[in-house]
C-alpha positions as CSV (number, residue, x, y, z in Angstrom):
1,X,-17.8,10.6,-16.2
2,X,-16.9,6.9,-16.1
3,X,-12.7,6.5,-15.4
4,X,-10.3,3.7,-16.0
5,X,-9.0,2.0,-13.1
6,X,-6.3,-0.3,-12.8
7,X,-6.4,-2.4,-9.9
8,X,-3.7,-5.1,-8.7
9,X,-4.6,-8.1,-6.9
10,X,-8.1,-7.8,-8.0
11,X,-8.8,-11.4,-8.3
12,X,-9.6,-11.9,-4.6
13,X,-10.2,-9.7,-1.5
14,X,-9.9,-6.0,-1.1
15,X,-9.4,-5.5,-5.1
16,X,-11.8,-7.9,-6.0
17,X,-14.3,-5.7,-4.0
18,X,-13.3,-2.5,-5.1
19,X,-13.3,-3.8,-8.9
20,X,-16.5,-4.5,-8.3
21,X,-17.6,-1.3,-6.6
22,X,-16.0,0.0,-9.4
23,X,-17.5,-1.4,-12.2
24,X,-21.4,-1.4,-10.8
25,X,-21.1,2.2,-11.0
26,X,-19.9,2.4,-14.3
27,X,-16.0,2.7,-14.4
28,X,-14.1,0.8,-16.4
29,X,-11.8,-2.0,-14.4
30,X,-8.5,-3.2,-15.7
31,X,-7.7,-6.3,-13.3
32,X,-4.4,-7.5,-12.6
33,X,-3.8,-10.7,-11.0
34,X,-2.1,-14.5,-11.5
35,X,-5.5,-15.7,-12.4
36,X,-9.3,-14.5,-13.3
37,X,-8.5,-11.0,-14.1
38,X,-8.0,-8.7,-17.5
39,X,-4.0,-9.3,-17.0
40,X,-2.3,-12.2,-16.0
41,X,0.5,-11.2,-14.1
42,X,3.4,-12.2,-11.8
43,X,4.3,-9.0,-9.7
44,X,6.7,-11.2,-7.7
45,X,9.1,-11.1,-10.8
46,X,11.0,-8.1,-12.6
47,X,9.5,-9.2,-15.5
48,X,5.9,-9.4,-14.5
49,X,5.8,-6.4,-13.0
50,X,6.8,-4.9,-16.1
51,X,5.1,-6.7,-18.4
52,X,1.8,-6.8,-16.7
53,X,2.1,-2.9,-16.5
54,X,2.4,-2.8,-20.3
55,X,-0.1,-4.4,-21.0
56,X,-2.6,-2.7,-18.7
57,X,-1.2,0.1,-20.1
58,X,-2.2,-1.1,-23.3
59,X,-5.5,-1.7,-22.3
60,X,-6.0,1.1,-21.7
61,X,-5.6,2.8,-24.8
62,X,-2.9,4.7,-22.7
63,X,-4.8,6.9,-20.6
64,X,-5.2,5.3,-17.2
65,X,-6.6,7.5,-14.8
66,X,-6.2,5.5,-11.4
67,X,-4.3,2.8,-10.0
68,X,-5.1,0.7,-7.1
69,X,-2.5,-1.3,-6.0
70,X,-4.1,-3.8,-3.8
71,X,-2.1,-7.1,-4.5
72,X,-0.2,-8.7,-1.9
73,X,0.8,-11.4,1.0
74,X,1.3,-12.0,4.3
75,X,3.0,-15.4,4.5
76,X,6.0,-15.4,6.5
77,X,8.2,-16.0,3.6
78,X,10.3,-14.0,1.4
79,X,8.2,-14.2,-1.3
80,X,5.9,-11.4,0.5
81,X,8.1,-8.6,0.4
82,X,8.7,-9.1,-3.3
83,X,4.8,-8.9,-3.9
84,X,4.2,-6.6,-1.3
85,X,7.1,-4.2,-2.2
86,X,8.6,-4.1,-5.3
87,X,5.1,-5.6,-6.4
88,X,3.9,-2.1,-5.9
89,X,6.6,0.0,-6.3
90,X,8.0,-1.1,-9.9
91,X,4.6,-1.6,-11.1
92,X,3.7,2.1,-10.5
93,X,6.8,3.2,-12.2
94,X,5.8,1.5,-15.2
95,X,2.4,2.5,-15.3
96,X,3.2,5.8,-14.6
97,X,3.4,7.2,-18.2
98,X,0.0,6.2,-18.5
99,X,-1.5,8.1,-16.1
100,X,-0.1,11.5,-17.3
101,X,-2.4,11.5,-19.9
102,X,-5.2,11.5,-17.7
103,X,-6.8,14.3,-16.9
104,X,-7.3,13.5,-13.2
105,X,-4.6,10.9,-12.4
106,X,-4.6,9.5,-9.0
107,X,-2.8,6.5,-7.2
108,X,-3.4,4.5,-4.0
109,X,-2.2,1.5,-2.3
110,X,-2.4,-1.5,0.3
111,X,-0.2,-0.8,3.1
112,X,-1.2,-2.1,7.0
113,X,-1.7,-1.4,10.8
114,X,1.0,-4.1,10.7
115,X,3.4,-0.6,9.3
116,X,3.2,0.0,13.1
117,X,4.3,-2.4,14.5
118,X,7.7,-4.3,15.2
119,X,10.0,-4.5,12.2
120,X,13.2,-6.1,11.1
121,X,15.2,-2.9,10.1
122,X,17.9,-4.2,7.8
123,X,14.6,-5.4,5.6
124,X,13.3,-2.1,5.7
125,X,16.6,-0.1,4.5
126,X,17.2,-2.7,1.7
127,X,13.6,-2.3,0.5
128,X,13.9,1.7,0.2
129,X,17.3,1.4,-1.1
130,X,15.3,-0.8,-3.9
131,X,17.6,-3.1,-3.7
132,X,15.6,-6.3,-4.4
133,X,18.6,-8.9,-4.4
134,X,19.4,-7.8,-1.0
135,X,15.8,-7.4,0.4
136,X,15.4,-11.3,-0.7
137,X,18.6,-12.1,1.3
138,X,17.3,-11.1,4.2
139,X,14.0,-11.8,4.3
140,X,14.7,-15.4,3.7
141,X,16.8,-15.5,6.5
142,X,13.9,-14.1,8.3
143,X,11.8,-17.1,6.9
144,X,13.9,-19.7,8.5
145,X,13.5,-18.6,12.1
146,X,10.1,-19.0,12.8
147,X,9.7,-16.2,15.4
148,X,11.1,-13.8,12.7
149,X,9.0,-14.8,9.8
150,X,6.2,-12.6,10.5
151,X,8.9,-9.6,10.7
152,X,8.6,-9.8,6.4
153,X,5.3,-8.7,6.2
154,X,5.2,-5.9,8.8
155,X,8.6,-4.7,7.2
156,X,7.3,-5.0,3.8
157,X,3.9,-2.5,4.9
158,X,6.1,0.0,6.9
159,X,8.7,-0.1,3.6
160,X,5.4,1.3,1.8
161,X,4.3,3.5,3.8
162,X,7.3,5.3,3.6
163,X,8.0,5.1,-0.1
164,X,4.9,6.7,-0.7
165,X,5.6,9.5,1.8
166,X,9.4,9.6,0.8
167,X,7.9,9.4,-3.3
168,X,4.4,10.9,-3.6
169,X,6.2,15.1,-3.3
170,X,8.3,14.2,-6.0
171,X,8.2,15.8,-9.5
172,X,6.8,12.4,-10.8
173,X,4.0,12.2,-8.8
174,X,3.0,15.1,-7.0
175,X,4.6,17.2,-9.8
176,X,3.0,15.7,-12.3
177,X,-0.9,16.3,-10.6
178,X,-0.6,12.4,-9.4
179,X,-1.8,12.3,-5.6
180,X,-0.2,9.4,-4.3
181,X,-1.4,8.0,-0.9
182,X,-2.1,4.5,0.7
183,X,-4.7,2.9,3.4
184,X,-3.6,1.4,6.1
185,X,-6.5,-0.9,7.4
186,X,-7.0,-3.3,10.2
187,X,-8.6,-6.6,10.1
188,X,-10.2,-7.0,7.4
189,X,-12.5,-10.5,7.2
190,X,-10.7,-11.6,3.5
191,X,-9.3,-15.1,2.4
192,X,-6.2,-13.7,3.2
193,X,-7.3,-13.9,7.2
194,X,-10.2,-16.2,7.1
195,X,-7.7,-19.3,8.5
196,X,-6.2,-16.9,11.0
197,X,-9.5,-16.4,12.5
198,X,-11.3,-19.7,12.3
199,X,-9.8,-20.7,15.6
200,X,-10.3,-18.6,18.8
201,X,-6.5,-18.8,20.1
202,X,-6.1,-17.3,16.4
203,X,-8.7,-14.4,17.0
204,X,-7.0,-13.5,20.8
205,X,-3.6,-13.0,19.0
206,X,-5.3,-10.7,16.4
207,X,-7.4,-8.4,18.6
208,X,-4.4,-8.3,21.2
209,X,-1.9,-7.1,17.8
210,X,-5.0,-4.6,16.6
211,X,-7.7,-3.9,19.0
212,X,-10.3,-2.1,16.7
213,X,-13.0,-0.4,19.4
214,X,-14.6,0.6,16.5
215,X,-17.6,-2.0,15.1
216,X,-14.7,-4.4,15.1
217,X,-13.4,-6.5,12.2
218,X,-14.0,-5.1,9.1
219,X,-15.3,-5.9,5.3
220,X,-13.1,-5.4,2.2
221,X,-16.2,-2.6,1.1
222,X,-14.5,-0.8,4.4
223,X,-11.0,-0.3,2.3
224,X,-12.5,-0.1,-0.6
225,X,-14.9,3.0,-0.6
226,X,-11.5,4.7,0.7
227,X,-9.2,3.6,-2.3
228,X,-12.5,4.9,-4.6
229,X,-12.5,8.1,-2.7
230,X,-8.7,8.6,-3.0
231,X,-8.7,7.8,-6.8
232,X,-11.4,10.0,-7.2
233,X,-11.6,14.0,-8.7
234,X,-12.5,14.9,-5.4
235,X,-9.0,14.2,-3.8
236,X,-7.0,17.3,-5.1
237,X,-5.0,17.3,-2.2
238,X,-4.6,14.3,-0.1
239,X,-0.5,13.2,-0.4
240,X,2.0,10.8,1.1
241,X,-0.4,10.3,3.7
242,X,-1.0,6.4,4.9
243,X,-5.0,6.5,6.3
244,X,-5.1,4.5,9.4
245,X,-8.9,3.2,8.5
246,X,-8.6,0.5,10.9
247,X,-11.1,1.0,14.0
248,X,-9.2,2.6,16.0
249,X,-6.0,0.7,16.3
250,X,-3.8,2.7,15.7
251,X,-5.0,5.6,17.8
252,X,-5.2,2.6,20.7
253,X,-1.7,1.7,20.2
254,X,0.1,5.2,19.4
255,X,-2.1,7.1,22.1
256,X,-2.6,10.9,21.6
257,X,0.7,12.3,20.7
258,X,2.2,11.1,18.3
259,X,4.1,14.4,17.1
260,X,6.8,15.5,19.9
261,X,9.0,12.6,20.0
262,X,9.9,15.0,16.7
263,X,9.8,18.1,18.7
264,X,13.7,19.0,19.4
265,X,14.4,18.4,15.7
266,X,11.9,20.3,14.1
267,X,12.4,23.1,16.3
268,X,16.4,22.9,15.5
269,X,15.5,23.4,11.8
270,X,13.5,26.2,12.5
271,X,16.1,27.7,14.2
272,X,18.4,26.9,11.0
273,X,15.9,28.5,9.0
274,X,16.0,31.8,10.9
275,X,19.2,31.9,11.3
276,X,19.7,31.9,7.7
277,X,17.1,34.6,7.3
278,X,19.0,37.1,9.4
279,X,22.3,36.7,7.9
């Protein structure tokens, strides 16, 4: 049975590839983007994220089951972690109405291999504190130093990955039968990195930030048969979980374990847990 998507940033790149994945199969795409798309939106704004939601919503006749939020930046300028962020994040709180009317709701978005590496902290807390005014602050003090700059967008993707682990249990999601997860991909050969890997010096500094052993770079249909499979009936289960799909980096850069540097707290809450139990 054909669904209704809604996909951000689906004028260009990875949502311009899953829209039309989407629609050659039958599903009915609801594009959001500045330019090209069934809404014209600005998700950098208050405003435009709210706006573009209702109408979407509208649409829709209501009833949206899926959302793919796909739009985003990766300038080093302040401007990307109010796309990339709040972009997402209040624009899935709009929308959200809509998709409890759907019989199989299901959300998934953009984040990055860049969630994994170096980050400007302060940027992060004031993103997941939603505090936008603040968040700008910073980051645009970030933007004037240009060995900082890049800090925004790596910030703004680690910020996502853990709203939707901090968000996607909650009664409005996960209580509501809304699986909420995100991708995390490598490089993926887009307009968004096609100047960054026309030059050679430019390639070297990619590959050396996300070595993908893996066939390498990678298309938008990569990403996007993930987001479909995510958004689909099929994931019942799948939640707060960012999906490295990204060649291999991140298993390059994090190694094998990546679950004791946790091990003396969880074990102290266990022991807090039985403790309670016997008394």
């Amino acid at each position: 049975m054909a669904r209704t998507y809604v996909i951000t940033g689906a004028g260009s790149g990875i949502g311009k590839t899953t829209a039309e994945i989407l629609a050659s199969r039958g599903d009915r795409v609801i594009g959001v983007d500045l330019k090209g798309t069934e809404v014209t939106g600005d998700l950098s704004t208050r405003s435009g994220r709210q706006a573009a939601a209702e109408e979407a919503s509208r649409l829709a006749g209501g009833t949206v089951d899926a959302v793919i939020a796909c739009a985003g930046l990766a300038l080093p300028k302040a401007l990307t972690a109010k796309v990339n962020y709040f972009g997402m994040t209040e624009f899935l709180e709009a929308i959200q109405p809509a998709l409890t009317t759907s019989n199989a709701p299901r959300v998934a978005l953009i984040s990055s291999m860049a969630s994994l590496q170096p980050v400007a902290e302060p940027l992060v807390d004031a993103l997941l504190t939603d505090d936008e005014d603040a968040a700008l602050a910073i980051a645009e003090q970030l933007e004037q130093d240009p060995q900082l700059g890049g800090l925004i967008y790596s910030s703004s993707k680690r910020a996502i990955s853990r709203w939707v682990r901090r968000e996607a249990p909650k009664a409005q999601w996960a209580g509501a039968g809304i699986p909420v997860n995100a991708v995390g991909p490598g490089t993926v050969v887009t307009p968004m990195t096609q100047d960054l890997l026309a030059t050679s010096e430019g390639t070297a500094l990619v590959d050396t930030m996300v070595p993908m052993p893996l066939n390498y770079h990678q298309s938008p249909e990569s990403i996007a048969n993930l987001l479909i499979w995510l958004t689909s009936e099929e994931n019942t289960h799948c939640c707060g979980q960012t999906i490295y799909c990204d060649g291999g980096a991140d298993a390059v850069l994090r190694g094998d374990d990546i679950w004791t540097w946790n091990e003396e707290a969880i074990q102290s809450k266990f022991a807090d847990l039985q403790s309670q139990l016997a008394s």
